[in-house]
Every structure is written in C-alpha cells, then in structure tokens.
C-alpha positions in Angstrom: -20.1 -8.0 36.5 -20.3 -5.0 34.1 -18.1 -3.1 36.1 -15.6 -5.7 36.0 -15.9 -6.2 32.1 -15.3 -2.4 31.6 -12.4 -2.0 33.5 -11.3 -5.2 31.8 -11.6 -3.8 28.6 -10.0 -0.3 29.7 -6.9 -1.7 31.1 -6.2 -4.1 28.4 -7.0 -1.6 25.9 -4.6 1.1 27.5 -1.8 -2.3 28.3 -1.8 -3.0 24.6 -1.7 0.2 23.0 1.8 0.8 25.1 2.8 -2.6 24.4 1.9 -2.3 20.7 2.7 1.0 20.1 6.2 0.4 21.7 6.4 -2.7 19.5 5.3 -0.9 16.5 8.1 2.1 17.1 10.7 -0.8 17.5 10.1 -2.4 14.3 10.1 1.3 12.3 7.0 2.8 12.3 6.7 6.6 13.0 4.5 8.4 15.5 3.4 10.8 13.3 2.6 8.6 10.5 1.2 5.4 11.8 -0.1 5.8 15.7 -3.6 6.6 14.3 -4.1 3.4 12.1 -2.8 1.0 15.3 -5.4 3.4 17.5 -8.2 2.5 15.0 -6.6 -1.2 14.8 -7.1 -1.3 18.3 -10.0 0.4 18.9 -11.8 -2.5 16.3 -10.2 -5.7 17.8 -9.1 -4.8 21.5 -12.7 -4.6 22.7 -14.1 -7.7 21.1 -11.4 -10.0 22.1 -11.5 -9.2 25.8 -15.3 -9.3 25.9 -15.4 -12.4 24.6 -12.3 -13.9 27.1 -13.9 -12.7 30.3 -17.6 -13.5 29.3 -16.6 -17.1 28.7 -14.5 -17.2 31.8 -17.0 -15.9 33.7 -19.7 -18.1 32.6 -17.1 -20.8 34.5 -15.2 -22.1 31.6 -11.7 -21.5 32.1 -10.2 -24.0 30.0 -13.1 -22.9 27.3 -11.5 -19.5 27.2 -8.0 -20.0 26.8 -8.4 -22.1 23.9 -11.0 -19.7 22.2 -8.6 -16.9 23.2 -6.2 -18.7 20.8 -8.3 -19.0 18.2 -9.1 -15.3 18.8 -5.6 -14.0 18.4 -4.7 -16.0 15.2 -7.9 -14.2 13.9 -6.6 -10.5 15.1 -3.6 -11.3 13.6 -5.0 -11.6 10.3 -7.6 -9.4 10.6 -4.8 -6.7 11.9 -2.4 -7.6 9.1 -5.7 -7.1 6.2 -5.8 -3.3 8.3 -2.5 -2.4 8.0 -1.9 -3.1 4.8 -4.7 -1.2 4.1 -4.5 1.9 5.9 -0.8 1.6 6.3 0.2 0.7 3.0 2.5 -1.8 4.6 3.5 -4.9 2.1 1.9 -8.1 2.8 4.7 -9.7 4.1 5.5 -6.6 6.5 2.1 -6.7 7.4 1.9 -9.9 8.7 5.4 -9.5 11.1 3.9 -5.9 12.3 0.7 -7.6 13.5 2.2 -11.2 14.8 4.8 -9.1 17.0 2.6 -6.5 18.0 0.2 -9.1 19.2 2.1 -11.5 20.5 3.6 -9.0 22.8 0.3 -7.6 24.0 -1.4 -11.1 23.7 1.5 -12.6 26.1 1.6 -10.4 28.7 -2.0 -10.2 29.0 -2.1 -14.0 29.6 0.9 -13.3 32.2 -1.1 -10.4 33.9 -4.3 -13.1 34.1 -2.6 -16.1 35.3 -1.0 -13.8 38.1 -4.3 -12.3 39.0 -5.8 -15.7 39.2 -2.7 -17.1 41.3 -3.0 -14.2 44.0 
C-alpha cells in the first residue's frame, strides 16, 4: 500500500510538472525566471493532494474521493494563485488564470489517467 502511494505521488508529481510547466510556458512565463517558483508550487501542493485522493479511495470510498478531490483543487487553486503572486510577482488577476489553467490541465488529465486505470 505504501509502495503504491509513492509511486502515486511520483508519477503525478512528474505528470503535472510537464503539464504545468508546458501550461505555464504557453501562457508567457520564462524558464529561467519562473520554473523554480512552479517547482516549489508543486513540491507544497502536489504531494498533499494525491495523498489525500488515494488514502480516501483506498479506504473504499470512491465517490468520497472525487468529491473531496474537488474541494481539494479549488483550494490549490487559491492556495497556488496566494504563491505566485508572491514569489512571482504576478498581479492578482494574472495569478488566478496562471493557477486555474495550470491546474485544470494537470487536475483533468489526472482524473482521465484514473478513470482509465480503473476501467482496465
């Protein structure tokens, strides 16, 4: 079961810094300038998130963690938004898009990647 919660939190750690990181680029921000802060972002929320998801669906309650997993992201998304306007010095408003797009893109194809797991 640790095992299994490790690599979970590997693999979706290394998924969403692509996915993010490709996101991030897309919408303007520079390699050099910004990778770091969504590394640290990541590094802070990432863990926590999938720890929680696959301890509750573990436990047997399936339906119990996809609607805390929503509750969840709407929480990164804040919480990510507070970080980057912070270490970022992005403007609220350009906070807020940077985080809902970055996570929304990692965030749905993480649910894609479980619901095909689960299916095969």
């Amino acid at each position: 079961m640790l095992a299994g919660i490790l690599f979970a939190i590997a693999e979706s750690f290394l998924f969403t810094m692509v996915l993010e990181w490709t996101a991030a680029w897309f919408l303007g921000c520079s390699w050099r300038k910004d990778f770091r802060h969504i590394l640290q972002i990541n590094l802070i929320t990432n863990p926590a998130v999938v720890l929680v998801f696959n301890l509750i669906w573990m436990s047997g309650s399936q339906k119990g963690a996809w609607s805390l997993l929503a509750v969840l992201e709407i929480l990164v998304v804040l919480l990510e938004a507070v970080m980057i306007r912070g270490w970022m010095k992005k403007e609220w408003r350009e906070a807020l898009h940077l985080s809902f797009f970055m996570n929304g893109i990692s965030a749905l194809t993480g649910i894609a990647i479980t619901i095909l797991r689960n299916l095969i």
